[in-house]
C-alpha positions as CSV (number, residue, x, y, z in Angstrom):
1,X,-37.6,-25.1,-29.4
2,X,-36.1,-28.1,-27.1
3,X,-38.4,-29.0,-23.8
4,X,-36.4,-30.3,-21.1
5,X,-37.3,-33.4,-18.9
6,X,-36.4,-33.3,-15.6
7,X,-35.0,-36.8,-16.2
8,X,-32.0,-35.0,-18.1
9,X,-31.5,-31.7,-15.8
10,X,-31.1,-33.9,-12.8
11,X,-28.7,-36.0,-14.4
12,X,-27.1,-32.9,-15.8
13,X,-27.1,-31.2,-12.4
14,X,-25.9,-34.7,-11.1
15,X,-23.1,-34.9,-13.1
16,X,-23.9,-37.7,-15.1
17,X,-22.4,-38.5,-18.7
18,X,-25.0,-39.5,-21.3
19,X,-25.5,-38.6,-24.7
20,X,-28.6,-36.3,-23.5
21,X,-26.6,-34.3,-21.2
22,X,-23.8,-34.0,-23.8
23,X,-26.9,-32.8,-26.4
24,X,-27.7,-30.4,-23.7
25,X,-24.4,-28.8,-23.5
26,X,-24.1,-28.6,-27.1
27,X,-27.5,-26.8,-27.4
28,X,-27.5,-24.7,-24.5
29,X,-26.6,-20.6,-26.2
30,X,-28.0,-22.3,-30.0
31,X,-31.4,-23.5,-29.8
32,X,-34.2,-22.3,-27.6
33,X,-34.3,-24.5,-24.4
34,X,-37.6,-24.4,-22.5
35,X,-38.9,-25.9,-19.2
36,X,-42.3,-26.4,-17.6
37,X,-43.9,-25.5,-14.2
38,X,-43.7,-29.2,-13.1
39,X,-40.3,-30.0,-14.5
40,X,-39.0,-27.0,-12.3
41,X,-40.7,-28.9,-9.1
42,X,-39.2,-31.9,-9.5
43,X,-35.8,-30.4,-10.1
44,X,-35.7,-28.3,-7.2
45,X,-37.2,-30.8,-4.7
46,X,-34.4,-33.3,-5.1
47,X,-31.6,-31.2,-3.4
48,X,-30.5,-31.2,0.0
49,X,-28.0,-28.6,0.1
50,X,-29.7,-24.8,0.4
51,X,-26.9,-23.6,-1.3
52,X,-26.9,-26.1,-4.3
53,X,-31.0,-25.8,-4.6
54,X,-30.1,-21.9,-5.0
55,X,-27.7,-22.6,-7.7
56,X,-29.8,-24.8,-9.7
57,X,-32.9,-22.8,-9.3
58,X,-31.1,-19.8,-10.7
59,X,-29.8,-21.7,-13.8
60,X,-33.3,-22.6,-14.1
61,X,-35.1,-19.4,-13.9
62,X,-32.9,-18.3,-16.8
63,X,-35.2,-20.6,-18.7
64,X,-38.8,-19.9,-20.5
65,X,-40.9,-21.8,-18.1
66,X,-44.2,-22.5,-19.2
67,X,-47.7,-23.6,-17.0
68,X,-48.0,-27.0,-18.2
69,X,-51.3,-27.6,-16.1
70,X,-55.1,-26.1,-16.7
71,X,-58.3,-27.3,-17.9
72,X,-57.5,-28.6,-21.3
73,X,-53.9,-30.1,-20.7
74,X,-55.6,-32.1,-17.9
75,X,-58.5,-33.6,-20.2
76,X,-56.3,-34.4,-23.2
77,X,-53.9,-35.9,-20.4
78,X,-56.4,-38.2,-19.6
79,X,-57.6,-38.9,-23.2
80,X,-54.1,-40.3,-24.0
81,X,-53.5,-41.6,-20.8
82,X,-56.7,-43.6,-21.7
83,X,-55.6,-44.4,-25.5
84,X,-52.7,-45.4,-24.2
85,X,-54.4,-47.9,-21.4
86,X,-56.3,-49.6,-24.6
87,X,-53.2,-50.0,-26.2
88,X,-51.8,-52.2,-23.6
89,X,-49.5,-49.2,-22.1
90,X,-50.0,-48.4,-18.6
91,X,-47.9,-44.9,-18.0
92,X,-46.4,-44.6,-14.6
93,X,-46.4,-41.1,-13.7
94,X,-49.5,-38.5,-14.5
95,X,-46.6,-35.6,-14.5
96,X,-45.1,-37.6,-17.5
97,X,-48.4,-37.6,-19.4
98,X,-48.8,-34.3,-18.9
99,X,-45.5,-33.2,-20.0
100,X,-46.1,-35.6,-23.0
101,X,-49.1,-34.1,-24.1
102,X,-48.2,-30.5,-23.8
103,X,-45.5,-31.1,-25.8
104,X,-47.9,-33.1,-28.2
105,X,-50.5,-29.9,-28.4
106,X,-47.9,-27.3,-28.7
107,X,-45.6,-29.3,-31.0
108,X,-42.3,-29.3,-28.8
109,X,-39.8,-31.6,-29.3
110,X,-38.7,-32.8,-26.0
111,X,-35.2,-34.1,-24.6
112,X,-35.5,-36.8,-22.1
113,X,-34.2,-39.7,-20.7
114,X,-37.2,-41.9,-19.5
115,X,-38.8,-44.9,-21.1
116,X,-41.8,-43.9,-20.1
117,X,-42.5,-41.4,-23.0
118,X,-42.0,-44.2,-25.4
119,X,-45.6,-45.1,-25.9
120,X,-46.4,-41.1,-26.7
121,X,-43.5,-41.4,-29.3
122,X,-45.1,-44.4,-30.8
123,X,-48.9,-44.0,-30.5
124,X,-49.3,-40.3,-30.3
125,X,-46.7,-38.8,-32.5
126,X,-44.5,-37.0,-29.4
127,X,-41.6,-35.2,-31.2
128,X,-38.0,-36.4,-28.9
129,X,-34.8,-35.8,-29.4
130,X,-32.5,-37.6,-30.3
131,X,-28.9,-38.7,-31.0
């Protein structure tokens, strides 16, 4: 099961041509291909166009969309956001952490294309994908 950042459907949606869009073609009809709540947010909320915003929200409705947030997600968030602040590593975004570390507790490997989850690949044992 492949968890998708946001970071690679926008590009996707945007037309870009990197090897994690070119992963997502290739895996799209093979492998299981998940989203979260907040990952369908910050799709949807970058497009102008009503009739482009429809179109992308449909594709991504035809995706297992889990609730990434609640009680326990949110403390274990913080944990690592914490561990990670000791280690010298200052995430950027809470949504990232989040994503990270329900991907961490329900052991998903996810496809992205932000530096940010770095520090959960190297201190807290985040499954990515890649190349």
């Amino acid at each position: 099961m492949i968890f998708l950042d946001s970071t690679v459907l926008i590009d996707y949606f945007n037309g870009k041509n990197n090897w994690q869009v070119d992963i997502l073609d290739s895996i799209l009809g093979r492998e299981l291909v998940v989203i979260g709540d907040y990952v369908l947010t910050e799709v949807l909320q970058g497009f102008k166009s009503d009739k482009e915003y429809q179109k992308a929200k449909s594709i991504l409705l035809s995706f297992p969309c889990f609730e990434i947030g609640g009680k326990e997600i949110a403390l274990k968030s913080a944990s690592n956001y914490r561990y990670l602040r000791k280690k010298g590593v200052t995430v950027r975004k809470t949504i990232d952490s989040m994503i990270a570390t329900f991907c961490i507790e329900n052991k998903l490997t996810l496809l992205h294309n932000d530096k940010d989850f770095e520090p959960f690949v190297k201190h807290l044992k985040l499954k990515v994908y890649n190349k």
